[in-house]
N, C-alpha and C positions, 0 to 999 in steps of 0.2 A: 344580459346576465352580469351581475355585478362582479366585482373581482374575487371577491370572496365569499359566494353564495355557497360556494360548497365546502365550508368548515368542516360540518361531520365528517364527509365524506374525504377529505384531506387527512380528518384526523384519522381514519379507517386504514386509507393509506398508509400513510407513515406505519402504523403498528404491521402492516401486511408487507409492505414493497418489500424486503430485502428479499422475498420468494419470488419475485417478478423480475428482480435485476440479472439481463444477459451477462454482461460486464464484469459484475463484482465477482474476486474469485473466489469460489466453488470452495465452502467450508468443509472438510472432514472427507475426504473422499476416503474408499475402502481401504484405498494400497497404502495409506500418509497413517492410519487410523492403526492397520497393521504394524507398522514400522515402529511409528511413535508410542505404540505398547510395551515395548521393547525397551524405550529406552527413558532415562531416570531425569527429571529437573535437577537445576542447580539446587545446591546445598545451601541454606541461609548465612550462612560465610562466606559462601562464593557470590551471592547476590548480593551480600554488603559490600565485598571486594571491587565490583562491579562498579559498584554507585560510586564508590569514592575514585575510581581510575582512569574516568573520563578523561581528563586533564592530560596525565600522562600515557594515554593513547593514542590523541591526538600528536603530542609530540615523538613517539614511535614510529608514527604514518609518516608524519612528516622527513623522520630520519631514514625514512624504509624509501627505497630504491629500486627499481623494477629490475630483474634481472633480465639481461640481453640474454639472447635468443642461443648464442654462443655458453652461455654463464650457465644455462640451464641443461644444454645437452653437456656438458663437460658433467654438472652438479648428477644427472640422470648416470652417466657411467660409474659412479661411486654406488649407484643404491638398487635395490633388485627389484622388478617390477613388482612383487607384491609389496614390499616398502611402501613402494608411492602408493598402491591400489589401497593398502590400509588406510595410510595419512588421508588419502581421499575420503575415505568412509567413516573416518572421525570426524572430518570437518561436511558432512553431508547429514548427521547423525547433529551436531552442533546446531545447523542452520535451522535444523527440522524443531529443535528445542526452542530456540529464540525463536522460531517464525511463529510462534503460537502466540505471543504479544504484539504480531506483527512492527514491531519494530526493526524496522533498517538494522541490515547486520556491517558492521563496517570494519572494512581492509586491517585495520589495527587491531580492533579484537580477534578476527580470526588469526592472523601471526602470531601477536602474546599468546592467546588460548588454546590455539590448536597446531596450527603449522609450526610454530618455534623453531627448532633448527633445518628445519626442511625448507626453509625463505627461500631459498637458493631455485628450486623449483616449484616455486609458487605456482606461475603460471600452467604449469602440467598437471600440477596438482588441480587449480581451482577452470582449467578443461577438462579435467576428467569428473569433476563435481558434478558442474554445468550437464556432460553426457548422461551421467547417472539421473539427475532430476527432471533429465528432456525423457530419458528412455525408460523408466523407471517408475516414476511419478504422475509422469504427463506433465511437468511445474516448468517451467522457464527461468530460469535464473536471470534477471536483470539490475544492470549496476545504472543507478538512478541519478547519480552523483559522480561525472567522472571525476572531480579537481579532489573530493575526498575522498574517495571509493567508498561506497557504501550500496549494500546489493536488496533486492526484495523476489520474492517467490509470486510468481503469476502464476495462473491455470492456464494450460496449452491451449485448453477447449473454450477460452474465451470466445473465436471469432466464428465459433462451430453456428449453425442455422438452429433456434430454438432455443427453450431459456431450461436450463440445467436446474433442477430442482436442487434447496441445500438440507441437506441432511440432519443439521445442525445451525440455527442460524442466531445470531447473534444478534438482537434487538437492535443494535445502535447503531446495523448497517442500515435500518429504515431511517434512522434520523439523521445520517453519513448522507444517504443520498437525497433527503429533503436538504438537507446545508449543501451540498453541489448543486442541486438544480437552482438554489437560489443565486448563486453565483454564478453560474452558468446565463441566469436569464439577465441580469445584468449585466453583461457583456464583459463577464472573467473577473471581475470586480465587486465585493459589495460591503459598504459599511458597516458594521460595527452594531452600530444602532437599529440599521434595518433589519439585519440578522434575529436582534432578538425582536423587532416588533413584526416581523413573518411571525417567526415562533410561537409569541404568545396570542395570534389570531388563531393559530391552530393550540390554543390549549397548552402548549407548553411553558411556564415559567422559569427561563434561564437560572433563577436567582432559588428558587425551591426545589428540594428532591423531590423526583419523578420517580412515578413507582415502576417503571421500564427503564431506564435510562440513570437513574442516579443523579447524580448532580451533573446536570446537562450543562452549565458552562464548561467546568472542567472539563466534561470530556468532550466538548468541542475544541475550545483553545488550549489544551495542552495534551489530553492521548492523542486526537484525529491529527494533531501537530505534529505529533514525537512519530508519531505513524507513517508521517508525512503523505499523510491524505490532506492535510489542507496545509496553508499558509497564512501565517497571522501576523499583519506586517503594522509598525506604527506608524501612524500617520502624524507627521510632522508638523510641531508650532500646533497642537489642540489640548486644551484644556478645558474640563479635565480630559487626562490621553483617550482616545480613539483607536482604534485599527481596522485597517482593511482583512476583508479572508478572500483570498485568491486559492483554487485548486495547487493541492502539491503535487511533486513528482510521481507520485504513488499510484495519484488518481488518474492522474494522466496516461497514465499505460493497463489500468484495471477497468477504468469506467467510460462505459460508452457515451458521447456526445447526443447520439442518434436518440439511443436509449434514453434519454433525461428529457428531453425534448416530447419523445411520444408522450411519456410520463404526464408533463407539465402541459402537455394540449388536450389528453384523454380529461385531465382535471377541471378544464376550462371549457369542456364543448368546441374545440375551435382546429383547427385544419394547420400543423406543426408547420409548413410553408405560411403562416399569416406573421409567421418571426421570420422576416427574410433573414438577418444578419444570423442567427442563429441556426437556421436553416441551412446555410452555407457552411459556415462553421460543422456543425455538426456533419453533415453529409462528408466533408473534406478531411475531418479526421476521419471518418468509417474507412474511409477509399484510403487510407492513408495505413489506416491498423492491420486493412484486409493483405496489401502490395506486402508489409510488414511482413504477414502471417505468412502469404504464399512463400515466402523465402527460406522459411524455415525449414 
């Protein structure tokens, strides 16, 4: 069978898979759906303020300072535990807002925006966050970025037996994980060029609005980027430029190895161990997310 005898059935795919992904985390659950009714988006001033602050948030981050362990029980005896318990549920109430663009919520905005003068006890603050989203949510709070701190919301139930139905599912996780497995079968690595010429064997034109998807480059190289579900790196000395897309941090801790693999052999007729390299790979993260999970 030839490589690409099953185009339809690819393109079938892609419109279906994000219902079939174990991995990917679990859109709208009841308790997030509840909560997040509750509470209001930014204000179109506060998202202009946003866009223009980047700059000086990162230099914030950089002047921000962890407080020792001593700095914070001293800072805790000044404030009454509901103090802290509110501050916590402003910046839980925060995360739950921005996590809906899923974009990486990072160390700086949360201090400017929410913590402000409570810095002092950040850390108890963003422990007791973390307990609320684990006991609360079922969500896992993970900082994907230690050098700049920057945090993302997982499903607890990612490494549960069975594939979690989404309630709500957002088209462009089908084409999210057709752009992983292509990387993924490349051995973490894939050009630029072959990205869109996979693409357009299934139907899809990088360069034309899609009527699911929108304008599919941008939201490959730059939402799945800002999302940090991929990485889109330039590759050096090429003219005109090129880039590689390597999996980002994001994906790495949401999307299963194992899972992408089945995917890309059910498509092909062919037996997931005929990928040795891949077949290791994958297997070796599973054992790796599960050791993870049991710790929890």
């Amino acid at each position: 069978m030839s490589r690409y005898s099953k185009t339809k059935d690819v393109a079938i795919a892609l419109h279906n898979v994000a219902h079939n992904v174990v991995y990917l985390r679990q859109c709208g659950t009841m308790s997030q759906k509840k909560r997040l009714s509750k509470t209001e988006t930014s204000s179109p001033s506060e998202q202009r303020q946003s866009s223009t602050s980047g700059a000086v948030c990162e230099d914030e981050d950089a002047m921000f300072t962890q407080p020792s362990t001593s700095q914070v029980q001293r800072s805790l005896e000044k404030l009454s535990p509901s103090q802290v318990d509110q501050k916590a549920a402003e910046v839980v109430k925060y995360i739950l807002v921005k996590d809906q663009k899923k974009i990486p919520m990072r160390r700086a905005d949360l201090v400017k925006h929410v913590i402000k003068e409570y810095r002092n006890v950040y850390p108890e603050i963003m422990k007791r966050v973390a307990h609320t989203f684990d006991q609360v949510f079922g969500l896992k709070l993970v900082n994907t970025d230690t050098k700049n701190q920057s945090y993302i919301l997982i499903n607890k139930l990612e490494a549960t037996a069975g594939a979690p139905s989404f309630n709500s599912v957002d088209p462009k996780m089908g084409l999210l994980f057709v752009v992983l497995s292509v990387i993924f079968m490349k051995k973490g690595v894939a050009r630029e060029s072959l990205m869109w010429n996979m693409l357009g064997k299934l139907g899809i034109n990088p360069i034309k609005q899609h009527e699911e998807f929108g304008d599919v480059k941008k939201v490959i190289t730059d939402e799945f980027v800002r999302q940090r579900y991929l990485e889109y790196v330039p590759i050096p000395h090429t003219e005109p430029p090129q880039h590689n897309f390597l999996w980002g941090p994001r994906a790495e801790v949401e999307v299963s190895k194992a899972k992408i693999l089945q995917f890309v052999a059910e498509l092909h007729d062919r037996d997931p161990q005929s990928w040795k390299h891949q077949y290791t790979e994958a297997h070796s993260s599973q054992d790796s997310q599960a050791s993870s999970s049991s710790q929890r």
